[in-house]
Every structure is written in C-alpha cells, then in structure tokens.
N, CA, C and O of each residue as an XYZ file, in Angstrom:
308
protein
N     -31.116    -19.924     24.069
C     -30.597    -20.371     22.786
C     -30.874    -21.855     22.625
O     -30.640    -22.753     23.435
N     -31.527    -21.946     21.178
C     -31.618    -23.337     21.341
C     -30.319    -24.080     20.303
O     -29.375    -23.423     19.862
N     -30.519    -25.518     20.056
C     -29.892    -26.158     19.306
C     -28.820    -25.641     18.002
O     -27.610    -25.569     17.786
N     -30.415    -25.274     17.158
C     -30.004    -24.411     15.920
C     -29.211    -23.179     16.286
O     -28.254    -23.196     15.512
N     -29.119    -22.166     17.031
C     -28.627    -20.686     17.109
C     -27.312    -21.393     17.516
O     -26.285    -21.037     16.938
N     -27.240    -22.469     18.561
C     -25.184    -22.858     18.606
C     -25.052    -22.846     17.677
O     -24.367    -21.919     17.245
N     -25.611    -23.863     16.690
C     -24.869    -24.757     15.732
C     -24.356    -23.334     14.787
O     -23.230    -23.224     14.302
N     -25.670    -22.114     14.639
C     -25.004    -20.982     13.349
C     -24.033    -20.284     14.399
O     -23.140    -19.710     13.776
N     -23.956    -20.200     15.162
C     -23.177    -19.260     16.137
C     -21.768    -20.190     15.917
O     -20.827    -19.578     15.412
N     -21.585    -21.397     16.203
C     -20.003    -22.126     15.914
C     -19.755    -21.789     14.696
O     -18.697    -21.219     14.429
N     -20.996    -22.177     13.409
C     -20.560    -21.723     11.741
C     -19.779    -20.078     12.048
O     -18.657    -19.670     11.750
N     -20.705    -19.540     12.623
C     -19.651    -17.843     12.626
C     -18.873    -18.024     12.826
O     -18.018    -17.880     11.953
N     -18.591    -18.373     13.799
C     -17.011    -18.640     13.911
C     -15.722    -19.062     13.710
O     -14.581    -18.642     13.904
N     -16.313    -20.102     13.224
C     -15.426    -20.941     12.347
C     -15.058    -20.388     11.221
O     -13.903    -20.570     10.837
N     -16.103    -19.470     10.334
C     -16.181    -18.157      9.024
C     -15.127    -17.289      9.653
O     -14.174    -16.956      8.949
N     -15.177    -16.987     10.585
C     -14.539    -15.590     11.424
C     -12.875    -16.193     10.975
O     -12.112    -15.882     10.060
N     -12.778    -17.216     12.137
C     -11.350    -17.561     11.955
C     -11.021    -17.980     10.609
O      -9.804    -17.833     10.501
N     -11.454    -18.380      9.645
C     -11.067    -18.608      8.267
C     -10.609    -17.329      7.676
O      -9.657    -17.218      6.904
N     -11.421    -16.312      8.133
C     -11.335    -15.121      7.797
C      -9.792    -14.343      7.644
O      -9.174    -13.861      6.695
N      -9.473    -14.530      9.435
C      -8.483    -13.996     10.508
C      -7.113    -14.596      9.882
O      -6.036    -14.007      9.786
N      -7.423    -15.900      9.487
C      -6.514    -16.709      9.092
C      -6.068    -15.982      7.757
O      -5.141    -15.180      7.873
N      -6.716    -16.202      6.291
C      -6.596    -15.388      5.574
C      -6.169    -14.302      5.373
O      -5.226    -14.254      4.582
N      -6.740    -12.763      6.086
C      -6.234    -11.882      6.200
C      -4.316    -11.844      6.599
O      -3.293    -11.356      6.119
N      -4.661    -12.553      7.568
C      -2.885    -12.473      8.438
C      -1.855    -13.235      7.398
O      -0.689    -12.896      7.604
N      -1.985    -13.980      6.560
C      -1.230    -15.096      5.135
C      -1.468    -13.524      4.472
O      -0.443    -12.861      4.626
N      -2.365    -12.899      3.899
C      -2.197    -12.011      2.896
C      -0.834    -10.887      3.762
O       0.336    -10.652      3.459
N      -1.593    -10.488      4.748
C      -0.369     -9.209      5.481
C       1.307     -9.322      5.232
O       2.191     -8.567      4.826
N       1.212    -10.685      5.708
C       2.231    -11.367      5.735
C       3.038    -11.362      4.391
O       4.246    -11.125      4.397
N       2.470    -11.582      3.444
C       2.231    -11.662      1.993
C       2.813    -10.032      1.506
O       3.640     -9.888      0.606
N       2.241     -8.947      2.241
C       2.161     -7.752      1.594
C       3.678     -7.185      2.156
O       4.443     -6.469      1.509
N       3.892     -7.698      3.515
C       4.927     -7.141      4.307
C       6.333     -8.055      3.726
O       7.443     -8.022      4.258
N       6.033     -8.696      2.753
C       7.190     -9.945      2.174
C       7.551     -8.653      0.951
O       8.514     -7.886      0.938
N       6.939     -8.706      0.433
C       6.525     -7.532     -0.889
C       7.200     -6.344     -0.664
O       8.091     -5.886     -1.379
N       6.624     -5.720      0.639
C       7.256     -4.342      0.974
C       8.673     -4.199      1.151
O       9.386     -3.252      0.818
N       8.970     -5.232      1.701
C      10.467     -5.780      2.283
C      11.483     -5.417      1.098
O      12.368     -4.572      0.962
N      10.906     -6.527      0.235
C      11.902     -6.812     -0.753
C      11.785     -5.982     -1.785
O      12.813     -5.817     -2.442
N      10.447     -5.185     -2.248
C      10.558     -4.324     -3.030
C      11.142     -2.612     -2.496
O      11.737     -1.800     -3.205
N      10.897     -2.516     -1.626
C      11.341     -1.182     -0.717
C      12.369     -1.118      0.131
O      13.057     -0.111      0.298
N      12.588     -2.706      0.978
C      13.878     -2.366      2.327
C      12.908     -1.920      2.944
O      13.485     -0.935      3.405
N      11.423     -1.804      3.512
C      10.840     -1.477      4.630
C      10.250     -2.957      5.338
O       9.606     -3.896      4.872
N      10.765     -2.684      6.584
C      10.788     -3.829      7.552
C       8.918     -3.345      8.579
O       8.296     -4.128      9.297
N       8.613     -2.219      8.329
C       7.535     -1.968      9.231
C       6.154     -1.072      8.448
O       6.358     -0.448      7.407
N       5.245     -1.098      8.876
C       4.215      0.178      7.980
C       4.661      1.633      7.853
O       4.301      2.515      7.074
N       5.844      1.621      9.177
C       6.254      2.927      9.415
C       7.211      3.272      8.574
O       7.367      4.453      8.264
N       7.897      2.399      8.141
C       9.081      2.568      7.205
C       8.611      2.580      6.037
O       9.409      3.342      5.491
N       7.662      2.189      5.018
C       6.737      2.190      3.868
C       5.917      3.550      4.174
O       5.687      4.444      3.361
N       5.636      3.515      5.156
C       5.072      5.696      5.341
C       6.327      6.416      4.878
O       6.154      7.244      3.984
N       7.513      6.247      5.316
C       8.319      7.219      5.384
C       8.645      7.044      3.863
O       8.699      8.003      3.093
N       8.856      5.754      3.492
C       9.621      6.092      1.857
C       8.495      6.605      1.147
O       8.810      7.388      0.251
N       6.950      6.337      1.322
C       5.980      6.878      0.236
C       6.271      8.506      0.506
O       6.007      9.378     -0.322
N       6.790      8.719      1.658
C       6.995     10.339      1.560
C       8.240     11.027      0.822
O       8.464     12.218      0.606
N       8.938      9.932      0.524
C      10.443     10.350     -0.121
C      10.232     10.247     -0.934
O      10.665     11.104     -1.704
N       9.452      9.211     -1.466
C       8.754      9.164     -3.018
C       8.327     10.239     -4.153
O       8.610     10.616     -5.290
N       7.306     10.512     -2.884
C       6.259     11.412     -2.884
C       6.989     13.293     -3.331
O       6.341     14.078     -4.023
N       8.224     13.590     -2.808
C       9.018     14.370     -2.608
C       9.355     14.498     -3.943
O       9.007     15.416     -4.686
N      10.249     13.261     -4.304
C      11.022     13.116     -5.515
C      10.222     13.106     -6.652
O      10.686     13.555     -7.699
N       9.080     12.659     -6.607
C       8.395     12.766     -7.875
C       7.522     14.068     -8.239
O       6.796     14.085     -9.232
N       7.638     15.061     -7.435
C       7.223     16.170     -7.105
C       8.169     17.061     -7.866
O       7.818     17.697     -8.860
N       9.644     17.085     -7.248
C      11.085     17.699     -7.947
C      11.154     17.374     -8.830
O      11.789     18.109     -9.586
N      10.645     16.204     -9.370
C      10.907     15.738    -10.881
C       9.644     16.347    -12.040
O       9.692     16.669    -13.227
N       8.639     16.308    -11.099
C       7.144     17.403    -12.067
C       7.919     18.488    -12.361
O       7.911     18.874    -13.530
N       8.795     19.244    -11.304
C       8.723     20.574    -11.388
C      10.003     21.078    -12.586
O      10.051     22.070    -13.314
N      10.936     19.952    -12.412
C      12.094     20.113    -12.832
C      11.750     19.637    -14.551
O      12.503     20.088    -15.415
N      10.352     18.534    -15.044
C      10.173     18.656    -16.151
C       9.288     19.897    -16.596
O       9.798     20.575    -17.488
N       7.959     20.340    -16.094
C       7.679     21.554    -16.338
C       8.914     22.755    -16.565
O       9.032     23.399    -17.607
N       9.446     22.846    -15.836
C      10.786     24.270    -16.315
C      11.282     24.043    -17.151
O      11.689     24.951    -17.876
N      11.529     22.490    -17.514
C      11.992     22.109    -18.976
C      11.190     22.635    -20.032
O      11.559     23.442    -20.885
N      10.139     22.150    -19.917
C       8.997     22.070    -21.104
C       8.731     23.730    -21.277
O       8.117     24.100    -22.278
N       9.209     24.749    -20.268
C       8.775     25.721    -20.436
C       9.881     26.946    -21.467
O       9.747     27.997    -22.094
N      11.152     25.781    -21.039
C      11.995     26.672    -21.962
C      12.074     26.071    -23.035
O      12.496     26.613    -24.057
N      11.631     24.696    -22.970
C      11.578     24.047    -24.418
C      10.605     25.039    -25.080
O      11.158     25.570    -26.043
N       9.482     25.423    -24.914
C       8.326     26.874    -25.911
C       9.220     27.933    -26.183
O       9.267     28.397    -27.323
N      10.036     28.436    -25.148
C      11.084     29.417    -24.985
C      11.741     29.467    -26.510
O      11.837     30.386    -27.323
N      12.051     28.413    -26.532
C      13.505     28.528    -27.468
C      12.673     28.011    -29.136
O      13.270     28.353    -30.157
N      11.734     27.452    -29.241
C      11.411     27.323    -29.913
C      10.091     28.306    -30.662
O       9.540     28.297    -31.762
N       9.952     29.133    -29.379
C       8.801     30.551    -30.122
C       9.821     31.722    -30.779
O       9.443     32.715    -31.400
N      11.287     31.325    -30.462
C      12.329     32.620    -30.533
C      13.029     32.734    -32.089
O      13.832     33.633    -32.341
C-alpha cells in the first residue's frame, strides 16, 4: 500500500464512523418516539403492541363489516 490507498482507506473510515454515529442519534431518536408514543421501552415491546394493534384493528374490520352488512339488511327490507 502506498501513500494514496492510506490516505482513501482513513477517508473510509472516517465516512464509516460518521455514518455509525448518525445511524445510533437517529435509533436513539426512534426509540425516544416509541417510548413516548407507545410505553415501549425495547423492539420487543413495539413487536408485541404492533401485534395488539394488529388484533384490534382486525375486530374492528370485522365488527364494521357485520355492521355494514345489516346496514343492506335493513335497508333492502
């Protein structure tokens, strides 16, 4: 390796950690977010509520479809 290949090889790196740096301020950023918008302290706890979510907005499709279905009901009668 000569001269030039350190000098781009330190630039990588220095890119890299700017990078590393960045990323970890955003996470940080997202896990501030999750916190306060959800009460989830971990990724695991933001899995579990997208599944409670996920549940409830499901019961709620189903529970407006049966609506909508007797709403035709009563109004074809």
């Amino acid at each position: 390796m000569d001269k030039e290949d350190l000098l781009d090889l330190k630039n990588k790196i220095e890119k890299s950690k700017t990078t590393v740096a960045e990323l970890t301020g955003q996470q940080k950023s997202q896990m501030n977010q999750l916190k306060e918008t959800f009460g989830c302290t971990t990724i695991e706890d933001a899995e579990e509520k997208l599944e409670t979510i996920k549940k409830s907005i499901s019961k709620l499709d189903t529970q407006i479809e049966e609506g909508l279905e007797k709403l035709e009901e009563q109004l074809t009668d």
